[in-house]
Structure formats: structure tokens, C-alpha cells
N, C-alpha and C positions, 0 to 999 in steps of 0.2 A: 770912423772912430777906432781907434788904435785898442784892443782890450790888453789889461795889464799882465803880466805872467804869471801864474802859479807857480809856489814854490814849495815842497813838500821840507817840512820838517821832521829830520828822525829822530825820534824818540833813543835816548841811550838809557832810558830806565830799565833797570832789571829787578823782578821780584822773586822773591825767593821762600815758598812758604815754610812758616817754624809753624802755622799749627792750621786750622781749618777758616780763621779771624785772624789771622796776622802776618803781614811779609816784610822780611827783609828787604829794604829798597836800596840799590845799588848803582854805581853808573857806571856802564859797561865801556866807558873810553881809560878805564884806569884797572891795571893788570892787579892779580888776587894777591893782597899782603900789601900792597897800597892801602896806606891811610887814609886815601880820599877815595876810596870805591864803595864804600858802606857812607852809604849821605843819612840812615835815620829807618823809621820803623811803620806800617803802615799796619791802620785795625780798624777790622768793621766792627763798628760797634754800632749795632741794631740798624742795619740800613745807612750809616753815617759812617762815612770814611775817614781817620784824622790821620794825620802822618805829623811822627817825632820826628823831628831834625838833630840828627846831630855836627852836622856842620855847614855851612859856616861857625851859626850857633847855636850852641847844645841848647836842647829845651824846648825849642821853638814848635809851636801846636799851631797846626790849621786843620781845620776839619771841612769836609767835600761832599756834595749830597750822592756822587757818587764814583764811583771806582775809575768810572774815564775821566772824571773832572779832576778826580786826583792824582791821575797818570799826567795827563797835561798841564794842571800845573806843577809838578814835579818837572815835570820836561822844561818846563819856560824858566824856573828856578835854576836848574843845573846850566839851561846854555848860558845865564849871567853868571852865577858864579863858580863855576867849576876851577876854572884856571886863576882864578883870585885868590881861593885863600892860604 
């Protein structure tokens, strides 16, 4: 039986803290003063991760039970739409 191949996904998220509960999220495939390198705002509130988007589209709230669930889905987010909008 053949086993299938692993293939490792890199993460191009970058966080950036502005306070001790809150980071900057970033995507490090897009140089500084690029309007698409800043994707939105990440905050722990009380154990709960939420991250603001600001784009695709502004506003957009999901909340994560925790800091790696919200890195990875930030990651899965950006490899769809980075190059789209």
C-alpha cells in the first residue's frame, strides 16, 4: 500500500503585539506599505481568541478557542484569498 505524502503548510501569518491582548495580524508575502499586508486585529479576550478582518471584508469577527486555532485559520484564510482581492 502506497502511503500518501505529507505536505507541510507555511504559515505567512505575522503578529505583531500593540498591547499584552492584542496583535496585529499580517501576511508576510506582501512588503511594509502594501495595503494587503495588514489582513485585520487579533484579541484575547478572557481565553477566546477573536480576529477582526479587515479584508477581504472589513468587519468580519470569528472567534477561536485558541491562539493556534486562530493562527491556522488565519493561515487557511489567507492561502484563498490573498491574491484575490
Amino acid at each position: 500500500m502506497l502511503s500518501q505524502p505529507q505536505t507541510a503548510t507555511r504559515s505567512h501569518v505575522e503578529l505583531t503585539p500593540l498591547s499584552d491582548k492584542t496583535w496585529r495580524v499580517c501576511d508576510d508575502r506582501f512588503d511594509a506599505g502594501d495595503r494587503r499586508r495588514i489582513v485585520g486585529y487579533l484579541q484575547d479576550l478572557d481565553g477566546e481568541f477573536e480576529m477582526l478582518w479587515m479584508r477581504p471584508h472589513p468587519g468580519v469577527v470569528y472567534r477561536h478557542s485558541t491562539m493556534e486555532a486562530a493562527v491556522a485559520a488565519i493561515t487557511v484564510r489567507l492561502d484563498r484569498t490573498s491574491f484575490v482581492d
